[in-house]
DSSP file (Angstrom, degrees, kcal/mol; ACC not computed):
  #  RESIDUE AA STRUCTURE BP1 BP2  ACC     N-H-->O    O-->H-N    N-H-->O    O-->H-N    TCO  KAPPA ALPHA  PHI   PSI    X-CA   Y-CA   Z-CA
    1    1 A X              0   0    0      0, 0.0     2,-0.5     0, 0.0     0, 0.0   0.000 360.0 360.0 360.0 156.8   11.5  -25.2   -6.1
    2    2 A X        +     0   0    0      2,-0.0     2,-0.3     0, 0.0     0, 0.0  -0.828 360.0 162.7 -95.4 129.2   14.3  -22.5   -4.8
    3    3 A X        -     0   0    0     -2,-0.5     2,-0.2    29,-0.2    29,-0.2  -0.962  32.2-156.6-155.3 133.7   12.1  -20.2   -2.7
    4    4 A X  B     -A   31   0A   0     27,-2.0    27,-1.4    -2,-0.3     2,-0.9  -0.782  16.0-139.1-104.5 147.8   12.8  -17.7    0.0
    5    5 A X        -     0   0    0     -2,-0.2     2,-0.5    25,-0.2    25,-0.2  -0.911  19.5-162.4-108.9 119.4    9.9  -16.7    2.7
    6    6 A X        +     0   0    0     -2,-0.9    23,-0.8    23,-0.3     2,-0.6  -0.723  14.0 176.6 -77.0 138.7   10.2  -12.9    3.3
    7    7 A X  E     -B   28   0B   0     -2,-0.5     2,-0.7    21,-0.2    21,-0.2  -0.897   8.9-166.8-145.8 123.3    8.5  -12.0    6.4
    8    8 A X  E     -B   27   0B   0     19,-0.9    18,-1.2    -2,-0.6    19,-0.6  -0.830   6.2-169.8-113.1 115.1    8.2   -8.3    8.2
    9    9 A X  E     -B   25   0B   0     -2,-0.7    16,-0.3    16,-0.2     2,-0.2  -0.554  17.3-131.9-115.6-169.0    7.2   -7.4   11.1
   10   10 A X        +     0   0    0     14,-8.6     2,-0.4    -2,-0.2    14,-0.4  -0.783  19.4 178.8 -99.5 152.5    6.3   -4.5   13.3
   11   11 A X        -     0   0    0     -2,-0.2    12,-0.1    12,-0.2     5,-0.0  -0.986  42.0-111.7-131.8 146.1    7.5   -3.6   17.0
   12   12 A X  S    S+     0   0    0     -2,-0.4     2,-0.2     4,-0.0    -1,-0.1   0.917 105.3  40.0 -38.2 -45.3    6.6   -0.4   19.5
   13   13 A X  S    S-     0   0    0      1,-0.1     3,-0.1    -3,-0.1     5,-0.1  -0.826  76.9-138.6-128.0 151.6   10.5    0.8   19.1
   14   14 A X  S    S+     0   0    0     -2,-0.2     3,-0.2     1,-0.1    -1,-0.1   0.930  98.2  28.4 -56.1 -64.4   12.5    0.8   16.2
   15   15 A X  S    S+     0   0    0      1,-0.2    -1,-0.1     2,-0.1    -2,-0.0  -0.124  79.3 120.4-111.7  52.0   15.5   -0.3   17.6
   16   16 A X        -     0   0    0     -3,-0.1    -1,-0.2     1,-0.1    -2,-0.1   0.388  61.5-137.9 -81.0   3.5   14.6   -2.4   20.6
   17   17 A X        +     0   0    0     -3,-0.2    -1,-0.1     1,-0.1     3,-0.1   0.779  40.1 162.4   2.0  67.5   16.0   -5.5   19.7
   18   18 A X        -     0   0    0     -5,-0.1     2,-0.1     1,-0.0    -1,-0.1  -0.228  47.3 -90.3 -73.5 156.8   13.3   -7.5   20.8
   19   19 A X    >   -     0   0    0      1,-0.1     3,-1.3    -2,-0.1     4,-0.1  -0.585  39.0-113.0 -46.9 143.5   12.9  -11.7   19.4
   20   20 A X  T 3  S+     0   0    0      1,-0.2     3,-0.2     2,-0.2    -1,-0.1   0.433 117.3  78.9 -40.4 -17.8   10.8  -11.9   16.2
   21   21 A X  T 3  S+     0   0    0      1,-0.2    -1,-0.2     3,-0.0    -3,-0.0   0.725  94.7  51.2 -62.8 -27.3    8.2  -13.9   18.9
   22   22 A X  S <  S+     0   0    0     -3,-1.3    -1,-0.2     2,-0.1    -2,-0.2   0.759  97.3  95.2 -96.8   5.1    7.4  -10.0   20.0
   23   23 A X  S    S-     0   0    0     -3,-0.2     2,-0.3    -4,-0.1   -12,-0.2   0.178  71.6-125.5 -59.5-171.3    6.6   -8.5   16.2
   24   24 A X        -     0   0    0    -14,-0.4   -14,-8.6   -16,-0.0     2,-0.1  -0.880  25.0-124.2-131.4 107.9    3.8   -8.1   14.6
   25   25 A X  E     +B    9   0B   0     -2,-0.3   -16,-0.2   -16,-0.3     3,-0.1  -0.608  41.5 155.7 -71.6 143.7    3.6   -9.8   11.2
   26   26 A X  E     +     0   0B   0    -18,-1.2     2,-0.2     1,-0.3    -1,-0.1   0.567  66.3  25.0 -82.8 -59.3    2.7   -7.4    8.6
   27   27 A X  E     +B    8   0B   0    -19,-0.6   -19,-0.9   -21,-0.0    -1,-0.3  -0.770  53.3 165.4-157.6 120.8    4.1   -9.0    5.4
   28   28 A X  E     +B    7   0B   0     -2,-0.2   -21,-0.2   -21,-0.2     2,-0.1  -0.442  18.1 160.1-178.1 108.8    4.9  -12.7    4.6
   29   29 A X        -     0   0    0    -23,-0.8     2,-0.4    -2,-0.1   -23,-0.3  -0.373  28.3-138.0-103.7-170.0    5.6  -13.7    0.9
   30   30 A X        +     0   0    0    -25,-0.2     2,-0.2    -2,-0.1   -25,-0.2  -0.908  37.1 135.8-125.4 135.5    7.2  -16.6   -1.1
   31   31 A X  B     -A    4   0A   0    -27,-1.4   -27,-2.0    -2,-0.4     2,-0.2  -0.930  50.3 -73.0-168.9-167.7    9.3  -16.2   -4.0
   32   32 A X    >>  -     0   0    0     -2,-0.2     3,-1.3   -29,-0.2     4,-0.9  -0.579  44.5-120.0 -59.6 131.2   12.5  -17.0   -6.2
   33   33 A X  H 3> S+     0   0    0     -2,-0.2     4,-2.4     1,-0.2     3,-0.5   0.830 114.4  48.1  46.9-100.5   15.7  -15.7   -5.1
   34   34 A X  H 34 S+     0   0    0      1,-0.3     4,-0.4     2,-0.3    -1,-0.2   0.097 102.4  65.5 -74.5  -4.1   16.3  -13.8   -7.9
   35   35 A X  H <> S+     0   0    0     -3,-1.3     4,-1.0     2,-0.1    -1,-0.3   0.755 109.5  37.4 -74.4 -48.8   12.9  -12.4   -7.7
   36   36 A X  H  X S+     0   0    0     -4,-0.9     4,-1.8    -3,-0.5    -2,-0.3   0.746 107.8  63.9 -81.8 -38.0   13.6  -10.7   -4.7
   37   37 A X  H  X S+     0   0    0     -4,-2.4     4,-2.5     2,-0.2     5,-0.2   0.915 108.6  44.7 -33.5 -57.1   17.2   -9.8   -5.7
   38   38 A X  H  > S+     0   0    0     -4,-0.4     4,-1.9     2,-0.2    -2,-0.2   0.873 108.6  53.5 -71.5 -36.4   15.7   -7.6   -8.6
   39   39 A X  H  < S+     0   0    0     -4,-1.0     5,-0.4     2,-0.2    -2,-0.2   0.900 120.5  37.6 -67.0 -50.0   12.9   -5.8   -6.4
   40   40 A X  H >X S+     0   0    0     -4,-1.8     4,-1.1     1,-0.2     3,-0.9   0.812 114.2  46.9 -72.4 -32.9   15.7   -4.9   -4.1
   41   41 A X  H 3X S+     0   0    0     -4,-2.5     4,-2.3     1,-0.2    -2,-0.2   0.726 119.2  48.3 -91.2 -31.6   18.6   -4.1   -6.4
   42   42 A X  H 3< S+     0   0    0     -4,-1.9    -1,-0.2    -5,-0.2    -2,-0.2   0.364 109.3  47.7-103.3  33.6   15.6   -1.9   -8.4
   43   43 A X  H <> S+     0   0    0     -3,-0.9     4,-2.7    -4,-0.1    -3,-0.2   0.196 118.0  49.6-119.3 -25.0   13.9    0.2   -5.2
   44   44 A X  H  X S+     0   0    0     -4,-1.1     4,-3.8    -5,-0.4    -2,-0.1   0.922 107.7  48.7 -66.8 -36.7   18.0    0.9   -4.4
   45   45 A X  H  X S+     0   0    0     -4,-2.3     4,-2.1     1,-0.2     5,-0.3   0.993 116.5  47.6 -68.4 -42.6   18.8    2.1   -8.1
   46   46 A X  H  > S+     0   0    0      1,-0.2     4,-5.5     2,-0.2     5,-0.2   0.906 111.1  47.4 -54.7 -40.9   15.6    4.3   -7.5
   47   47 A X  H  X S+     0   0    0     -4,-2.7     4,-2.8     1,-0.2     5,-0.3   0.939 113.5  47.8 -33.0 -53.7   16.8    5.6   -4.2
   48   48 A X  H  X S+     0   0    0     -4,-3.8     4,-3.1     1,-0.2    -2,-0.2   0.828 110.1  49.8 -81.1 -42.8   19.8    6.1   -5.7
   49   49 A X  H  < S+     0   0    0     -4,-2.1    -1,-0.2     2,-0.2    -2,-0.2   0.919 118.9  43.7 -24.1 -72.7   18.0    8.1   -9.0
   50   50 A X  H  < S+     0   0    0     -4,-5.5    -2,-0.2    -5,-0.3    -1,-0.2   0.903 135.4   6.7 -69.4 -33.5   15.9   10.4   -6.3
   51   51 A X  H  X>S-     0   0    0     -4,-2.8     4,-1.9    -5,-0.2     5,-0.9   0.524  89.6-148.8-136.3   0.9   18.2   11.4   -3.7
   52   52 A X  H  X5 -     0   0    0     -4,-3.1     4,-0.8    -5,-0.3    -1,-0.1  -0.045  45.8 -65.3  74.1-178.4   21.9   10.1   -5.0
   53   53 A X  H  >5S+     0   0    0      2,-0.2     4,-2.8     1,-0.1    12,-0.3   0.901 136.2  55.4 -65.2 -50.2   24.9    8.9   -2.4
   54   54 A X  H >>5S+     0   0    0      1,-0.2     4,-1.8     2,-0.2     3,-0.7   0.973 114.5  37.9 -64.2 -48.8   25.2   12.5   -1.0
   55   55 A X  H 3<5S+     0   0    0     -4,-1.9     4,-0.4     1,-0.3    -1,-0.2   0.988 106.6  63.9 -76.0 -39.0   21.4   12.6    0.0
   56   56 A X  H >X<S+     0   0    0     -5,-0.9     4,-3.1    -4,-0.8     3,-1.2   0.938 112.4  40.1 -27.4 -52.7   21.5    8.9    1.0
   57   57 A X  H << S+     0   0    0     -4,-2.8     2,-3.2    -3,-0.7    -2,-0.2   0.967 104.9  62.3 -78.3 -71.7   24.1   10.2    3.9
   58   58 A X  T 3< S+     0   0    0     -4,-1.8    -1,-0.3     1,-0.2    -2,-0.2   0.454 119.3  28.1 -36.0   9.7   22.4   13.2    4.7
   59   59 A X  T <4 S+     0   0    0     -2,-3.2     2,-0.5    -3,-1.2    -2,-0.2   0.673 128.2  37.9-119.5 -65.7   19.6   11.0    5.7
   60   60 A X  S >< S+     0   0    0     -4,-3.1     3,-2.1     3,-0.2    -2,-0.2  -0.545  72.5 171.9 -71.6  55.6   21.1    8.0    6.8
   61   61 A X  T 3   +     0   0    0     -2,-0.5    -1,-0.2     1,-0.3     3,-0.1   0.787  66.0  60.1 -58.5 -33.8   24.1    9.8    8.4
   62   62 A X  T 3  S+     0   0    0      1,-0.1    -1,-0.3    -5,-0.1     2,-0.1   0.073 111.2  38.5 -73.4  19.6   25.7    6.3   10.2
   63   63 A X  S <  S-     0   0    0     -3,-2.1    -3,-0.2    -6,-0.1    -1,-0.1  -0.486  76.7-135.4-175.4 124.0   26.1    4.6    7.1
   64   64 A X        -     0   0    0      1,-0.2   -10,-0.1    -2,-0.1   -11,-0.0  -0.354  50.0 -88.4 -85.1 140.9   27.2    5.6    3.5
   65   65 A X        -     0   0    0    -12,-0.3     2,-2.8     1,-0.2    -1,-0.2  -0.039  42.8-123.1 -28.8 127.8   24.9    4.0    0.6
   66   66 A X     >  +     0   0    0      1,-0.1     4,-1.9    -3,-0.1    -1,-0.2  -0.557  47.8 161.6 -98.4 100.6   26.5    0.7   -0.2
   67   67 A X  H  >  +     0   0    0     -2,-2.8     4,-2.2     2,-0.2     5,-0.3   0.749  69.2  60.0 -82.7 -13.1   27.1    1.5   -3.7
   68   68 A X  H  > S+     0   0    0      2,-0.2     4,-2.6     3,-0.1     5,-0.2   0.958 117.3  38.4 -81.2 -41.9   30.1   -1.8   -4.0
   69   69 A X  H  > S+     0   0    0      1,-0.2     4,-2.3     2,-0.2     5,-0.3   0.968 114.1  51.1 -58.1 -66.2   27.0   -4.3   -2.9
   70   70 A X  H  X S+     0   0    0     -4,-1.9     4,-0.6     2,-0.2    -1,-0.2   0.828 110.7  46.0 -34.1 -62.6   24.7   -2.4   -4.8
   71   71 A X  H >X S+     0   0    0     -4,-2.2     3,-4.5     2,-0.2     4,-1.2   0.991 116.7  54.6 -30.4 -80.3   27.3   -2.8   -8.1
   72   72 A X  H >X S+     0   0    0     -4,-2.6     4,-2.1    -5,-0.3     3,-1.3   0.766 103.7  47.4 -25.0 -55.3   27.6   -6.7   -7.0
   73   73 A X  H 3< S+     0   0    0     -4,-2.3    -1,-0.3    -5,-0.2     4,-0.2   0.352 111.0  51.7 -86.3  11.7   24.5   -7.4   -7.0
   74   74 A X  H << S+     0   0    0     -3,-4.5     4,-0.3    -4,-0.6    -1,-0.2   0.284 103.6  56.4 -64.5 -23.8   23.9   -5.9  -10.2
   75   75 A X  H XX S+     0   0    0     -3,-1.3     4,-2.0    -4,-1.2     3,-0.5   0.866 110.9  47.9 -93.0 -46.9   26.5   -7.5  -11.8
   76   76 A X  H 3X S+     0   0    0     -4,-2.1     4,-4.0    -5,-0.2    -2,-0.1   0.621 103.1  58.4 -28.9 -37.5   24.7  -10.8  -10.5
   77   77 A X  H 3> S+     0   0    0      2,-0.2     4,-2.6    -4,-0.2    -1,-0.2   0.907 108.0  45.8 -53.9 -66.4   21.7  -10.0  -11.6
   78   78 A X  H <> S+     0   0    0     -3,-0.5     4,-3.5    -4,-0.3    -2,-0.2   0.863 110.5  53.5 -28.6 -56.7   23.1   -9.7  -15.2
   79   79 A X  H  X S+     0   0    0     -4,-2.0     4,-1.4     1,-0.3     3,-0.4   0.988 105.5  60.5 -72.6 -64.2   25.0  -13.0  -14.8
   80   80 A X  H  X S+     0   0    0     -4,-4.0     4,-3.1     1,-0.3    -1,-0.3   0.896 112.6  31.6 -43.6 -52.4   21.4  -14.5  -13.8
   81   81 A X  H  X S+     0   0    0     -4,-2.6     4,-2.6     1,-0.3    -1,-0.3   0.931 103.6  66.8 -83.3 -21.7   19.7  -13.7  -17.0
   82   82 A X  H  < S+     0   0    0     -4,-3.5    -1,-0.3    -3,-0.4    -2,-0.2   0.996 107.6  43.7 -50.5 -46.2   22.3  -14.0  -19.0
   83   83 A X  H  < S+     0   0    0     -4,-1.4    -2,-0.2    -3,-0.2    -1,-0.2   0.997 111.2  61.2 -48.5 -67.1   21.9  -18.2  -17.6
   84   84 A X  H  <        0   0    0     -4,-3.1    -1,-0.2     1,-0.2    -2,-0.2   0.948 360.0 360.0 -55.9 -52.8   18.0  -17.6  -18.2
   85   85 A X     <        0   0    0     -4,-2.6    -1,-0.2     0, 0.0    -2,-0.2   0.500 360.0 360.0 -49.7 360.0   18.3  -16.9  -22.1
């Protein structure tokens, strides 16, 4: 079966760029692909819902929403179920 392992972990600093040997696992799933495609492409459309592009920057001020990925993979998404029906 096509399966991805997601895995998260934790470290003391945010942006220390430490190995994944110093984490702390959190998190560690299994899934489809395309399971994980939709959970991400629908906690972005919500982002996007609560706080829009403009708030997105006002927050994240070193990078603008990526609304063309966000499109893409939307369109993909599409293209997948259309294939599933």
């Amino acid at each position: 079966m096509n399966e991805i392992e997601v895995v998260i972990l934790e470290f003391p600093q945010l942006w220390g760029e430490r190995p994944d040997s110093e984490g702390t696992e959190v998190f560690r799933t299994k899934c489809r692909p395309v399971i994980f495609a939709r959970a991400i492409h629908e906690a972005a459309e919500a982002l996007l819902e609560s706080i829009g592009e403009a708030g997105y920057a006002e927050k994240w001020s070193e990078h603008p929403f990526p609304i063309l990925q966000f499109q893409e993979l939307g369109r993909l998404l599409r293209e997948a179920r259309a294939h599933e029906a």
